[in-house]
C-alpha positions, 0 to 999 in steps of 0.5 A: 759747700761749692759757694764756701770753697768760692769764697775761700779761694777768691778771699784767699787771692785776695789777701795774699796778693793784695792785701796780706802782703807786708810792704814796709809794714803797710797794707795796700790800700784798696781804691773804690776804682780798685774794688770795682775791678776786682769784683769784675775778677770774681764774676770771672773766675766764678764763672769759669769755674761753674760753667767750663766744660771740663773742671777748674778747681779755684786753686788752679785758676787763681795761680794762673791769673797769678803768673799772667799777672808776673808775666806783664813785668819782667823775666824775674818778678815771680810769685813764690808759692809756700814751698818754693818760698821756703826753698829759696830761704834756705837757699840764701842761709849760710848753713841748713841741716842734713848729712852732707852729701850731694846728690844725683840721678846716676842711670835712674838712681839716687846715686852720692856723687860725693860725700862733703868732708866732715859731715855725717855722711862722711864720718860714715864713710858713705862713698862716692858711687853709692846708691841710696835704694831707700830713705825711711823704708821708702824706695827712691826709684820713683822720687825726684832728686829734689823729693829726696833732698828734702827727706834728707834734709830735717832739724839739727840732731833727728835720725834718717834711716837710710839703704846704701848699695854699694857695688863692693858689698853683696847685701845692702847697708842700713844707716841710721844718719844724725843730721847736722849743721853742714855750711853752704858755701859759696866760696867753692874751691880756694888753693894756689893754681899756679906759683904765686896765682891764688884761685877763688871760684865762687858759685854764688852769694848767700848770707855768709858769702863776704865772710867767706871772701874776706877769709879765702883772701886770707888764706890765699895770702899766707901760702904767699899769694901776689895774684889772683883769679877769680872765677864766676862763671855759672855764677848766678847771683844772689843777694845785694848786700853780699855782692856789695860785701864782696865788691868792698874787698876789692874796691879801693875806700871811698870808690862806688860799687853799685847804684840803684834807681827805682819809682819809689824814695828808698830805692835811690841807693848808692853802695861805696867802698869802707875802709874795713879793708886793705887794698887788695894791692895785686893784680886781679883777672876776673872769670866771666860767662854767659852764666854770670849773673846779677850780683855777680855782675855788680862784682865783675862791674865795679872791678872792670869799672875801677880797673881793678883788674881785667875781665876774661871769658864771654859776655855775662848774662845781662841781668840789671834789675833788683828783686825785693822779696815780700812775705804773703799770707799763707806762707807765699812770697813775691819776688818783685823788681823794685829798682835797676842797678847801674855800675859805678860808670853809670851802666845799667847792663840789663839785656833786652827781655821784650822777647822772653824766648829770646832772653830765657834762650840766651848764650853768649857766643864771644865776639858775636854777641858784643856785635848782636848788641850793636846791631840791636841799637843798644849799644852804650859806651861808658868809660872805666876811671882810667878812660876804657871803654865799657858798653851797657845794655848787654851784660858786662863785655869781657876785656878779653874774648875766650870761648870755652873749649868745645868738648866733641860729639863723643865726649858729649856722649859719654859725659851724658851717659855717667860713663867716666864717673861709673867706671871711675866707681869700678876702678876704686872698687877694685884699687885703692888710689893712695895719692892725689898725684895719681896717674893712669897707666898707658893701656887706661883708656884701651881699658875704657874702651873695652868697658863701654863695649862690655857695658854696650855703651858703644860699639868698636867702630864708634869707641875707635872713630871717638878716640881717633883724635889726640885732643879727644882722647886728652880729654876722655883720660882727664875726666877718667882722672877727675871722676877717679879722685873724686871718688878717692878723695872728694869733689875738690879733688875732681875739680883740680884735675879739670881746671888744669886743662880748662882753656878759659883758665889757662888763656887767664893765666897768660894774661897776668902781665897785662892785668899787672899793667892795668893795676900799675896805670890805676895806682899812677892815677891814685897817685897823681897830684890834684890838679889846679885849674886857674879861674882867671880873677887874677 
């Protein structure tokens, strides 16, 4: 029996990672010096296995080598087991099938932090502040967040039973939820910020991200839009054919968005500008961060390359380097690095990973971090279609520097504690908050303040030296307001509150003028008459 499950285990290895893989259709060829070296491999996890002291099953000495084999290339070359594969599938559709809630733990409970408007959940009237005690009889006390996501999720048209506790009603509420189709949308929030300034945050890029663009610009556009702000911030990336898809609404015909070089023929790609698309024709100001990444980069890249329009916040995340993910036996996957992508100036902006602490730790600290990059030796200088300089090798450099505003000591604290978004649930329990316009009255934070004594959060000294400062005491009131409308009127309305005094959107608001000036030098550039060289043979 013991031999069976070796060969089992060492076969199963085999032919996931080398032989069960579909690349291009074709299976891996085995080189005699290959099968010597792979018998080599057998001996050894056969040996280990019979004569360790303490036991190692096959599985878990195969998934080793697996990881020390990725851990030889770079940060983003993974081996994806049968579920982690299945997860990040369904990351990249446009929809999947559930009740439309998003989900947290809220003092060691399974808590709604908010309903999605139009789905299940919330034709239920599910609440922000509710507590799912139990999915299918099944107490959620002891489950991950990700356990339970996945119990809530299920085909299209199945029921869930689950227990809600609310803090306004004395018994619980059982549920029985049809699930339904709800989109995933990466265009998160779209509305007019300013007059005339439409804003676009966008989390990430998945299968219908360029509809989503294509259709948020649109919007935008007939409530009379003549700016525009885009935020990627925290924007992680995702896949190419949609950075491009995005990039192309923006990117005027004909204009390069992204290059790509690899080892292999197919992996020499260039992506240009269709001509689906009018020019965007407005001034752009482009929100960056140290979470900006990947194919958020190719997007940022092209615009700043272009001069499209300016790039604001701290320097991105460095991420120049394009995964292909490949099918194994058994339900597996490999995400592998196929190729290096370069910016239309020829950039290749992917950051130093020689240390993987280094690189997994990173955060951008404005100007300190474009000074690191030079310091490193790994500067480049490139030049935008209008002359600017640009720097590869660490990410894309903001044309304008912006720190994000540093939240106190004590505002830390009590965003830590889900202090702002309980007391927020209490506050609705007990008002009904009618308008959007809503404000809280002079004594609210007074109120908040007995609260947390009340729920032994803080004590006077702590609650009185934590609101000492004007500036601390603004922000405590704006979350308030945030988690209060929220909770009212769902998670766009809480974001609104808080970009009316984010620092980094404000700082970008005031730099239209020179967003439009760089629109006007790129258009004198579009329009400037060919030049005629003389050759002399006259």
């Amino acid at each position: 029996m013991r031999r069976s499950w070796r060969i089992a285990a060492i076969a199963a290895f085999f032919t996931a990672l080398l032989l069960g893989g579909v690349f291009g259709n074709r299976v891996l060829a085995i080189t005699d010096e290959a099968k010597d070296l792979l018998r080599v491999y057998t001996e050894l996890v056969s040996t280990v296995h019979d004569r360790y002291p303490t036991e190692r099953t096959y599985e878990r000495l195969v998934n080793a080598s697996i990881q020390g084999i990725v851990r030889t290339l770079d940060p983003h070359t993974s081996f994806l087991s049968a579920a982690a594969f299945g997860e990040m599938r369904n990351r990249q559709q446009s929809t999947f099938s559930g009740l439309g809630i998003l989900v947290g733990m809220r003092n060691g409970r399974l808590t709604v932090i908010t309903p999605i408007e139009g789905t299940p959940a919330s034709r239920l009237g599910i609440r922000a502040g509710d507590i799912i005690s139990s999915i299918e009889g099944e107490p959620t006390n002891s489950m991950s967040v990700d356990d339970a996501v996945s119990r809530l999720k299920g085909p299209k048209g199945t029921t869930v039973n689950v227990e809600i506790v609310r803090l306004s009603l004395p018994e619980p509420l059982q549920l029985a939820i049809t699930r339904a189709e709800i989109p995933q949308n990466t265009v998160r929030y779209t509305y007019m910020i300013a007059p005339q300034v439409g804003y676009i945050a966008l989390s990430d890029f998945n299968r219908g991200t360029g509809k989503e663009m294509s259709e948020a610009l649109a919007a935008l556009k007939s409530q009379g839009m003549e700016r525009l702000l885009l935020d990627l911030r925290n924007n992680g990336g995702g896949l190419l054919d949609q950075a491009v898809a995005v990039s192309d609404q923006f990117v005027p015909e004909g204009g390069k968005i992204v290059e790509t070089r690899g080892r292999t023929r197919d992996s020499f790609q260039d992506f240009h500008s269709s001509n689906r698309y009018e020019d965007l024709d407005i001034p752009v100001i482009v929100l960056v961060s140290d979470g900006t990444a990947s194919a958020a980069e190719i997007l940022s890249g092209a615009i700043q390359d272009h001069d499209i329009g300016l790039i604001v916040g701290t320097p991105t995340w460095g991420k120049g380097l394009v995964q292909t993910v490949y099918s194994l036996s058994y339900g597996n996957g490999l995400a592998v690095t196929t190729a290096k992508y370069y910016t239309p100036s020829g950039r290749l902006i992917q950051r130093d990973y020689s240390s993987w602490f280094d690189y997994a730790s990173y955060r951008s600290s404005g100007e300190h971090a474009r000074v690191a990059v030079a310091n490193a030796g790994q500067d480049e200088t490139f030049f935008t279609d209008l002359g600017r300089e640009v720097y590869g090798k660490g990410g894309i450099q903001p044309d304008v520097v912006v720190e994000p505003q540093a939240l106190a000591p004590f505002i830390q604290y009590l965003l830590s504690r889900n202090a702002f978004f309980d007391f927020a649930i209490e506050v609705t329990v007990d008002h009904e908050i009618e308008s959007r316009d809503w404000q809280p009255p002079p004594e609210f934070l007074d109120q908040f303040g007995a609260w947390l004594l009340d729920k032994e959060l803080a004590t006077d000294d702590e609650v009185e030296e934590g609101f000492a400062e004007e500036v601390t005491c603004e922000i405590a009131l704006r979350y308030l307001v945030a988690e209060i409308l929220n909770s009212a009127f769902g998670i766009e309305a809480r974001y609104r509150v808080l970009a009316e005094g984010d620092t980094q959107i404000l700082r970008a608001l005031e730099l239209f003028d020179e967003a439009g000036a760089l629109l006007e030098r790129r258009k004198s550039l579009e329009e400037a008459p060919p030049v005629t060289v003389s050759l002399g043979l006259d």
